[in-house]
N, CA, C and O atoms as a GROMACS GRO file, in nm:
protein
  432
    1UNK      N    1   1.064  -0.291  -0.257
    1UNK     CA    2   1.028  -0.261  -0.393
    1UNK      C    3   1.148  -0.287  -0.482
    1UNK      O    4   1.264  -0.274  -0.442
    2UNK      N    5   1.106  -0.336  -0.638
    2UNK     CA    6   1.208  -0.384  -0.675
    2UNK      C    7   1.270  -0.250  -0.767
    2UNK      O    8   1.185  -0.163  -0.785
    3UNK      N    9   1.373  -0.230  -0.812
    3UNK     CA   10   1.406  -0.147  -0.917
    3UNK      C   11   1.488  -0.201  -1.021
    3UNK      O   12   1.556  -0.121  -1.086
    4UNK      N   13   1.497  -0.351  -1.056
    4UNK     CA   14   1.552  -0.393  -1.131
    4UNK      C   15   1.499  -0.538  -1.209
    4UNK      O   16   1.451  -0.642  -1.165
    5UNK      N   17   1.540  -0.479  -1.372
    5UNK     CA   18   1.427  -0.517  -1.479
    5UNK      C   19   1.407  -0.709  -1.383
    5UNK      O   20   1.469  -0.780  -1.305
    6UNK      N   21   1.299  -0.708  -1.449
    6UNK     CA   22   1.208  -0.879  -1.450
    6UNK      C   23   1.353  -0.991  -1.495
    6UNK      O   24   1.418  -0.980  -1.599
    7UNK      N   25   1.370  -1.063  -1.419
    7UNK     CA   26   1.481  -1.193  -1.520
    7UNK      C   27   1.371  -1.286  -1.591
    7UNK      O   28   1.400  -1.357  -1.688
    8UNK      N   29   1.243  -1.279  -1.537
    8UNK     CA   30   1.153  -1.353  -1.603
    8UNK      C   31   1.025  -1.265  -1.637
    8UNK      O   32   1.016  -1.147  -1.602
    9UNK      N   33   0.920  -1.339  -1.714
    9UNK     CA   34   0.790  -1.267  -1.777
    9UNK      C   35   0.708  -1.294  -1.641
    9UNK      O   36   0.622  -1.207  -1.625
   10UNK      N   37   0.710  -1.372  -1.559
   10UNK     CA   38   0.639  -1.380  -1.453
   10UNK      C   39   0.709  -1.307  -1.330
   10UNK      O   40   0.828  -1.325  -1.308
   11UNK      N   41   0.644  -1.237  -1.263
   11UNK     CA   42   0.686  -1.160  -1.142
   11UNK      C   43   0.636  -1.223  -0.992
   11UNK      O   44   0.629  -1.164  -0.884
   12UNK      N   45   0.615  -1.320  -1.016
   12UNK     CA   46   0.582  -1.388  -0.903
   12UNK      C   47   0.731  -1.424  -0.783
   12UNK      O   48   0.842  -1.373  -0.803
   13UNK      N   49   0.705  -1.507  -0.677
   13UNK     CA   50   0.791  -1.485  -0.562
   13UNK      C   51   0.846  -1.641  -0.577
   13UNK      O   52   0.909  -1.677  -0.478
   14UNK      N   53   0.833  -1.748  -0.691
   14UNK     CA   54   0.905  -1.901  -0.665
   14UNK      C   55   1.036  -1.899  -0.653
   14UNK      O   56   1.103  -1.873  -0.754
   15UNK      N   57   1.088  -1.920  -0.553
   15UNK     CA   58   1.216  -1.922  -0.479
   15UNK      C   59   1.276  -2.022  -0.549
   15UNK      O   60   1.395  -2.030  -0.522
   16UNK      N   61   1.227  -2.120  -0.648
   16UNK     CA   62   1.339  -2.297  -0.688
   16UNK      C   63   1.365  -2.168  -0.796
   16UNK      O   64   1.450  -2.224  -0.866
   17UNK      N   65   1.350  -2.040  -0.854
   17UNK     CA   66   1.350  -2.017  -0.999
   17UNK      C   67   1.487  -1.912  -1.004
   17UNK      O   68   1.485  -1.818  -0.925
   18UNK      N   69   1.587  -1.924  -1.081
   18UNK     CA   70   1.688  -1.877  -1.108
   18UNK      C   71   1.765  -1.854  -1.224
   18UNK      O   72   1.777  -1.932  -1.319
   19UNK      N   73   1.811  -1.756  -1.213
   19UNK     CA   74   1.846  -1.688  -1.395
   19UNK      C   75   2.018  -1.691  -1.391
   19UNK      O   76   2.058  -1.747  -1.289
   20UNK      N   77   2.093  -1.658  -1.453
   20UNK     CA   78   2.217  -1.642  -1.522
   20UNK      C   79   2.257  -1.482  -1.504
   20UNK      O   80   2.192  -1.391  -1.556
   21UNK      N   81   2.351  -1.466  -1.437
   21UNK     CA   82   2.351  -1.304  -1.393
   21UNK      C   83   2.407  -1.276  -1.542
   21UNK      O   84   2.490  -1.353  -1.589
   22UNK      N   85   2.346  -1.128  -1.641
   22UNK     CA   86   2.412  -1.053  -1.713
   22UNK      C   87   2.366  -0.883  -1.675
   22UNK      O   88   2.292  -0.828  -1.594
   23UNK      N   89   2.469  -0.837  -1.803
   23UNK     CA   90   2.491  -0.698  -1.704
   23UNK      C   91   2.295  -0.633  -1.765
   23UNK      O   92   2.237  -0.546  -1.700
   24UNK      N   93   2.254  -0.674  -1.845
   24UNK     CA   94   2.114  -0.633  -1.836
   24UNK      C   95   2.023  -0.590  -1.754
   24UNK      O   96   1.964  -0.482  -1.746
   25UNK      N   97   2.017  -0.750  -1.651
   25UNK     CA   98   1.940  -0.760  -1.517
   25UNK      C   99   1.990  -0.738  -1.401
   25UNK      O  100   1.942  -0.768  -1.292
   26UNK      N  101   2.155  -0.648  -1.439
   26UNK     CA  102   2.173  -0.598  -1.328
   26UNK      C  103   2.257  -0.464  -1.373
   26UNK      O  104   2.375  -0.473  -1.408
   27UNK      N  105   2.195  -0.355  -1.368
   27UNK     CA  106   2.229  -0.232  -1.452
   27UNK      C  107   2.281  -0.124  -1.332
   27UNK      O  108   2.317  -0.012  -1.366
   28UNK      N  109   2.282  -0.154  -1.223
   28UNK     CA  110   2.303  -0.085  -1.097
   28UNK      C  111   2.420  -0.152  -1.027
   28UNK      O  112   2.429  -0.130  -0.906
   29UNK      N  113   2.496  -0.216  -1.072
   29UNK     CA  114   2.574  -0.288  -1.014
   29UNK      C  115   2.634  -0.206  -0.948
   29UNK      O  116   2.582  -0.217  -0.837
   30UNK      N  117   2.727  -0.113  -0.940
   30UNK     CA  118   2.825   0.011  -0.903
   30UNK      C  119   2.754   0.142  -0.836
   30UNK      O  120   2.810   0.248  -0.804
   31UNK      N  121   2.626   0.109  -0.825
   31UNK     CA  122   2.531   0.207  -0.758
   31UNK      C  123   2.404   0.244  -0.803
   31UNK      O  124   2.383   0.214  -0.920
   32UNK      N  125   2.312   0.300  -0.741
   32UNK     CA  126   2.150   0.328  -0.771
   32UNK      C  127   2.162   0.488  -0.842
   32UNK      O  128   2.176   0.587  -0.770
   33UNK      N  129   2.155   0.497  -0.982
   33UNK     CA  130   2.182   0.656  -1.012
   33UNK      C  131   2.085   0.709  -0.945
   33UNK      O  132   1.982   0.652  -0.908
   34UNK      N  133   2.121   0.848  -0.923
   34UNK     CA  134   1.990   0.950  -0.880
   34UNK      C  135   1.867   0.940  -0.922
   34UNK      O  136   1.781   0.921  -0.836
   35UNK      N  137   1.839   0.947  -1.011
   35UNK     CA  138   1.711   0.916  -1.087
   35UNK      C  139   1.616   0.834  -1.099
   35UNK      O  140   1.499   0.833  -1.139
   36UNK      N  141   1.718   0.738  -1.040
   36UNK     CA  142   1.604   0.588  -0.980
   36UNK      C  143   1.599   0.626  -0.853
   36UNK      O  144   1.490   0.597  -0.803
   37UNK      N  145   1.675   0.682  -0.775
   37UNK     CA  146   1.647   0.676  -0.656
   37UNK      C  147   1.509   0.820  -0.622
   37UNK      O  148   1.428   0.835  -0.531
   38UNK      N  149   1.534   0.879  -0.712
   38UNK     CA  150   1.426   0.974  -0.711
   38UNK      C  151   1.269   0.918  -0.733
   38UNK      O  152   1.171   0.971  -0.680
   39UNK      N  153   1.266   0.812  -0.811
   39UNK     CA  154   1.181   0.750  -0.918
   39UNK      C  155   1.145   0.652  -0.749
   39UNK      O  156   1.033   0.657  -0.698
   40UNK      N  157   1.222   0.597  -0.706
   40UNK     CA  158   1.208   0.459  -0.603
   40UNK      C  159   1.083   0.566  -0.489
   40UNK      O  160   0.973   0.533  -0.443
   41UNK      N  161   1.139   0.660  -0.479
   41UNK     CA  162   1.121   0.762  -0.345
   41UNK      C  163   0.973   0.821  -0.401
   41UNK      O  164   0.874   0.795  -0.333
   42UNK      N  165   0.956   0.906  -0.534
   42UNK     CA  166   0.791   0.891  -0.518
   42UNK      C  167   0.721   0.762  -0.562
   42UNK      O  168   0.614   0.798  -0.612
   43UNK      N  169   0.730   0.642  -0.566
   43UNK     CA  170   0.686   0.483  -0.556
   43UNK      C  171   0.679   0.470  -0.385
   43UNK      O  172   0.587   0.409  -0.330
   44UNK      N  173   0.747   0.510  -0.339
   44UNK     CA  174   0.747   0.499  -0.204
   44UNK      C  175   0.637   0.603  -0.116
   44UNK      O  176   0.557   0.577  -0.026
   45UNK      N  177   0.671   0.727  -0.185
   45UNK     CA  178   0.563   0.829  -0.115
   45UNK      C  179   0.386   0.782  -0.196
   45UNK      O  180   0.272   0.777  -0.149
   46UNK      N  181   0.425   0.764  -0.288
   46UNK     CA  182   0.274   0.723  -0.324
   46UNK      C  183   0.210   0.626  -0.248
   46UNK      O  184   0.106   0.668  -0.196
   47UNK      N  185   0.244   0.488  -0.219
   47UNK     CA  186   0.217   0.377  -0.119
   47UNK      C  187   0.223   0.423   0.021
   47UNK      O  188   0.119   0.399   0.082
   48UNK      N  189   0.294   0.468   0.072
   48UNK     CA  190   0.258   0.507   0.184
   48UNK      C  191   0.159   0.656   0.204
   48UNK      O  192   0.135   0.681   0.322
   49UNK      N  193   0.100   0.754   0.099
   49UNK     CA  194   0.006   0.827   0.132
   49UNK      C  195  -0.081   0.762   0.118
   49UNK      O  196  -0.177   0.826   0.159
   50UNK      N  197  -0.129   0.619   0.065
   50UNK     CA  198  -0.249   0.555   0.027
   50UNK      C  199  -0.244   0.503   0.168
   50UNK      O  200  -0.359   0.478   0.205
   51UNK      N  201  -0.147   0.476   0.270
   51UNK     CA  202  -0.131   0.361   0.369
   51UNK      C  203  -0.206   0.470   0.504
   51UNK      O  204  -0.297   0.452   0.586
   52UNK      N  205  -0.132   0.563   0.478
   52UNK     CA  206  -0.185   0.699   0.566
   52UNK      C  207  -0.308   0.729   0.545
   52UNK      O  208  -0.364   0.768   0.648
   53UNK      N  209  -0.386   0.726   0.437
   53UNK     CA  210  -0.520   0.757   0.388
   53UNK      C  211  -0.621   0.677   0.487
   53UNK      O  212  -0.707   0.722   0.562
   54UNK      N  213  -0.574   0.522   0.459
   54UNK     CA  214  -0.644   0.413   0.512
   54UNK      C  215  -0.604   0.373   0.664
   54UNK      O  216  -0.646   0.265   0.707
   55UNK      N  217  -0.522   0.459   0.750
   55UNK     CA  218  -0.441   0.432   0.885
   55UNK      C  219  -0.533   0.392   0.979
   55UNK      O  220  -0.491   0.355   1.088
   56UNK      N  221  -0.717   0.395   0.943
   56UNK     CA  222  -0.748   0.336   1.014
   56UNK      C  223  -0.814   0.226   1.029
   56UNK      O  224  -0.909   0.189   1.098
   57UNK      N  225  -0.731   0.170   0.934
   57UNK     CA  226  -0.803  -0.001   0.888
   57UNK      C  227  -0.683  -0.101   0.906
   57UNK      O  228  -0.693  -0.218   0.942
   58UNK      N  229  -0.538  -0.016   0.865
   58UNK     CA  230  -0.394  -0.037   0.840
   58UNK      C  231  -0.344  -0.062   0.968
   58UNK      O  232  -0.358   0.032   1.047
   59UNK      N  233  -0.287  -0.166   1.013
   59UNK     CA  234  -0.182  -0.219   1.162
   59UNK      C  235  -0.079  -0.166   1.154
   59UNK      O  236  -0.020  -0.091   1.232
   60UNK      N  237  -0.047  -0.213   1.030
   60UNK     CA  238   0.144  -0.215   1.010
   60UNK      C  239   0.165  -0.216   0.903
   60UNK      O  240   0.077  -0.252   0.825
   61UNK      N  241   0.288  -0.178   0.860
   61UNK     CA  242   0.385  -0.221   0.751
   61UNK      C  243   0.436  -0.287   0.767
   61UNK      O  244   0.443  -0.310   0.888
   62UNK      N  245   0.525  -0.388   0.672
   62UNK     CA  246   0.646  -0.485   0.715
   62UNK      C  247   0.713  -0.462   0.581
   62UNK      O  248   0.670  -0.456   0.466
   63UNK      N  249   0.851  -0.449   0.646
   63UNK     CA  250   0.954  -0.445   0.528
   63UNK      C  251   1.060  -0.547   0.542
   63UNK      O  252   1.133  -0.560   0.639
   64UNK      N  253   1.061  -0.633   0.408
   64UNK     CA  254   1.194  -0.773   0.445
   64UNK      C  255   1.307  -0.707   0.439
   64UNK      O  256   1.351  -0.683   0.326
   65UNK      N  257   1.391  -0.657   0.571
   65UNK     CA  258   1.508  -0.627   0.597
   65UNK      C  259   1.466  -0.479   0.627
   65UNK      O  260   1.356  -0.426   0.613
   66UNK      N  261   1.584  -0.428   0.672
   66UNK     CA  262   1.641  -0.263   0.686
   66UNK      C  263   1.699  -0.237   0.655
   66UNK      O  264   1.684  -0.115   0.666
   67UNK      N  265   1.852  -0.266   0.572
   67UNK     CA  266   1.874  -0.219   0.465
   67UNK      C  267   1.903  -0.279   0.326
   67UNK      O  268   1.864  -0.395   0.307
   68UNK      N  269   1.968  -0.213   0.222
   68UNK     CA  270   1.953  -0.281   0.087
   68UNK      C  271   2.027  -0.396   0.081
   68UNK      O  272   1.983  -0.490   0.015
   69UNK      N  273   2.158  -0.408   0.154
   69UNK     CA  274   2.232  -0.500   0.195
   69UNK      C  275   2.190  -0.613   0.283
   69UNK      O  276   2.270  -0.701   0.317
   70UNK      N  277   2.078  -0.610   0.317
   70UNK     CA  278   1.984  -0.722   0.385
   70UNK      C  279   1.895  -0.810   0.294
   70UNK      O  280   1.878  -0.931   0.283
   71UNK      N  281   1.851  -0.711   0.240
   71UNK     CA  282   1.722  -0.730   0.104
   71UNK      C  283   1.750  -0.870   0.087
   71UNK      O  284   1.866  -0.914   0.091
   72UNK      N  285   1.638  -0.949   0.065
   72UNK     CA  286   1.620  -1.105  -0.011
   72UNK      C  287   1.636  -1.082  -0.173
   72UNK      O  288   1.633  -1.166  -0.264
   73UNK      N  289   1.652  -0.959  -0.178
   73UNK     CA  290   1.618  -0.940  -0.346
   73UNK      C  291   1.741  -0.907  -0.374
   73UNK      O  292   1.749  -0.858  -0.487
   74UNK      N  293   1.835  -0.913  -0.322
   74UNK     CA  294   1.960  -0.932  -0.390
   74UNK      C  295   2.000  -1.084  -0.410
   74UNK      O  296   2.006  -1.153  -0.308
   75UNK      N  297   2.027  -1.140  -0.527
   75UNK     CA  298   2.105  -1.245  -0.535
   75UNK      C  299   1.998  -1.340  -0.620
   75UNK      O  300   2.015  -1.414  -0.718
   76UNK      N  301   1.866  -1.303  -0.533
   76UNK     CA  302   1.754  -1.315  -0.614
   76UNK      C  303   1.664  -1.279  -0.705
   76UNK      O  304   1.588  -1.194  -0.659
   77UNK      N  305   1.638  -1.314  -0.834
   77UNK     CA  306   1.636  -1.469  -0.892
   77UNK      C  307   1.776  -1.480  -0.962
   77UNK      O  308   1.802  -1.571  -1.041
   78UNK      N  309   1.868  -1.378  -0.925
   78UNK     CA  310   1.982  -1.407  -1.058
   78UNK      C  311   2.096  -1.346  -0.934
   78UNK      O  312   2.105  -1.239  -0.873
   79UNK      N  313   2.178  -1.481  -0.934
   79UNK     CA  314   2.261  -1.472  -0.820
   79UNK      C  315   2.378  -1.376  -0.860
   79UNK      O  316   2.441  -1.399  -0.963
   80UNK      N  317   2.408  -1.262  -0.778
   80UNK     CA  318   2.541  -1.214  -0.797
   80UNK      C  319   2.467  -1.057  -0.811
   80UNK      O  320   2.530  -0.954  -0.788
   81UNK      N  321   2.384  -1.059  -0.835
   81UNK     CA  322   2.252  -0.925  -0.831
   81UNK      C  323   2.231  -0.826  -0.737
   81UNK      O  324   2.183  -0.845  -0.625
   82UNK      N  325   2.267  -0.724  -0.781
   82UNK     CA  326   2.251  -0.593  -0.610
   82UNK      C  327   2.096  -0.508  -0.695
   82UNK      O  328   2.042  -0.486  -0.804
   83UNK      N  329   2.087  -0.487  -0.544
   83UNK     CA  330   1.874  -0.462  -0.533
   83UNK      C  331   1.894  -0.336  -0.435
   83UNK      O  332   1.977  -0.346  -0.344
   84UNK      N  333   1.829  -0.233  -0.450
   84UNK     CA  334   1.845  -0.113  -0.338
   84UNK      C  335   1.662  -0.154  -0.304
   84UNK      O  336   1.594  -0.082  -0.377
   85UNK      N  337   1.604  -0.212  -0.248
   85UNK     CA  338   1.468  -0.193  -0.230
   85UNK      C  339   1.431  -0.165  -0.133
   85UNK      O  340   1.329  -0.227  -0.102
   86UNK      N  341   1.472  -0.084  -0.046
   86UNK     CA  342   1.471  -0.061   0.090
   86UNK      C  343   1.484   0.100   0.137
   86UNK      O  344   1.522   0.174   0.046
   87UNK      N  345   1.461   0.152   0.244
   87UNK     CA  346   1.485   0.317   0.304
   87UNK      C  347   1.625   0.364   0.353
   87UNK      O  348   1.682   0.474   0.347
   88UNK      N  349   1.658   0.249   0.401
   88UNK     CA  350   1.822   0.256   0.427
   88UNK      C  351   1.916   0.179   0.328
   88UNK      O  352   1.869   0.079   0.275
   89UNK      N  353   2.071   0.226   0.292
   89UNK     CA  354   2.105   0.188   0.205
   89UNK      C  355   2.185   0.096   0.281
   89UNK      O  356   2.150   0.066   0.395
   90UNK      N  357   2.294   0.046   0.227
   90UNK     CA  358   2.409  -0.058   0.234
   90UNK      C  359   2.480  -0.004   0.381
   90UNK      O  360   2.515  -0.098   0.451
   91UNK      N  361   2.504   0.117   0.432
   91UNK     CA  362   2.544   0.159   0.538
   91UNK      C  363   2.451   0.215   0.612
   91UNK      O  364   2.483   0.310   0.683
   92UNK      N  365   2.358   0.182   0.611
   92UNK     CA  366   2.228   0.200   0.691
   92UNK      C  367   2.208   0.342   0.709
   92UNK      O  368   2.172   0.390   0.817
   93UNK      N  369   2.229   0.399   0.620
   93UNK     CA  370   2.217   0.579   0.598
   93UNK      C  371   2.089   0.585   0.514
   93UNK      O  372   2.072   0.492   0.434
   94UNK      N  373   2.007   0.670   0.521
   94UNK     CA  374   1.833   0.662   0.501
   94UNK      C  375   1.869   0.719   0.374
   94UNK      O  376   1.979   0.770   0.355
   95UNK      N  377   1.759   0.708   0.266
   95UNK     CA  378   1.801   0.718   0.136
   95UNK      C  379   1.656   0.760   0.085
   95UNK      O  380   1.546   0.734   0.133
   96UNK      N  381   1.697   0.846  -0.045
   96UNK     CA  382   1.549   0.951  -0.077
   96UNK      C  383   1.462   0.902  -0.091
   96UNK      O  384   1.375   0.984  -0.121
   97UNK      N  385   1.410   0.764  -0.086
   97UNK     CA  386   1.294   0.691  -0.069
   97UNK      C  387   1.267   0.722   0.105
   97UNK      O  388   1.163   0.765   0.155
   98UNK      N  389   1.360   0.695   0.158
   98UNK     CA  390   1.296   0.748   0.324
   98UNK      C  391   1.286   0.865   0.332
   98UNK      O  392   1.208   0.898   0.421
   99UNK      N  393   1.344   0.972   0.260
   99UNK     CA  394   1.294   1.119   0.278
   99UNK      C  395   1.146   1.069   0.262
   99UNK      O  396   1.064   1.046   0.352
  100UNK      N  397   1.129   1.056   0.092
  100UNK     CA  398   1.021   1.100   0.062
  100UNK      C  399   0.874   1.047   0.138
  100UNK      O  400   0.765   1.104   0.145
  101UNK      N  401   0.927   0.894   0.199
  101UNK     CA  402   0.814   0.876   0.282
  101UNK      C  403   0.751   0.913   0.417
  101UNK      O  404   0.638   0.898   0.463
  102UNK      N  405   0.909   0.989   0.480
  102UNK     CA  406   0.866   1.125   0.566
  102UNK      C  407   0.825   1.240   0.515
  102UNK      O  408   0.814   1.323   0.605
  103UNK      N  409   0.800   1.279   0.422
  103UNK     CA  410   0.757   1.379   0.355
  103UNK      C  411   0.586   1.345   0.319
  103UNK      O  412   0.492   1.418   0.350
  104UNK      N  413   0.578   1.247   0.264
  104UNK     CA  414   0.422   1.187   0.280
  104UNK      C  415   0.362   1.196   0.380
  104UNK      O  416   0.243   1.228   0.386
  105UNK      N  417   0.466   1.158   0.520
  105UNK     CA  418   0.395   1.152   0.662
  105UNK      C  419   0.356   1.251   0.717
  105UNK      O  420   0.260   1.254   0.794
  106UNK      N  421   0.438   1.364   0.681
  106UNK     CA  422   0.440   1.516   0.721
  106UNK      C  423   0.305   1.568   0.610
  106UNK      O  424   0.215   1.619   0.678
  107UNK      N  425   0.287   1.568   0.533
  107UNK     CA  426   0.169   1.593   0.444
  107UNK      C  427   0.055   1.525   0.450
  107UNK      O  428  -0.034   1.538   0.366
  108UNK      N  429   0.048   1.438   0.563
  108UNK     CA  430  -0.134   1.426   0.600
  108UNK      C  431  -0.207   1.489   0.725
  108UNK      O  432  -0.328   1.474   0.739
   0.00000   0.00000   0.00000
């Protein structure tokens, strides 16, 4: 999941498409404040109680990477760009988006 603004009006996934890093589209540079990470974590518990709802239609999840430091969504579309979109952070220490989606799990 992304937490950092659009570089373009289209949100689509074209990989040739690339922006000009400014500090705008990248407002987290020095870290994810609390508040997004609070904000990331119920985005996270919401999708996965819908995933739990439906667990018996649902295989799997797939997440690109394990931690934020893996993420494809850093660098991308605007090179030089840090992205937390992930449960584990940069030191692979679980982060309140993975609370909260054990907390979803524990509540069905």
């Amino acid at each position: 999941m992304d937490v950092l603004p659009l570089a373009f009006k289209s949100n689509g996934a074209d990989v040739s498409l690339s922006a000009e890093l400014q500090p705008k589209l990248n407002p987290y540079a020095k870290g994810l404040p609390r508040s997004v990470q609070q904000a990331l974590g119920r985005r996270y518990a919401g999708l996965f109680t819908a995933y739990l709802k439906h667990r018996g239609t649902l295989t799997r999840v797939t997440f690109w990477g394990v931690t934020d430091g893996d993420s494809w969504l850093n660098n991308w579309p605007v090179k030089g760009r840090t992205n937390y979109p992930l449960l584990f952070d940069r030191s692979g220490r679980p982060t309140p988006a993975f609370d909260a989606v054990i907390h979803a799990a524990r509540a069905q």
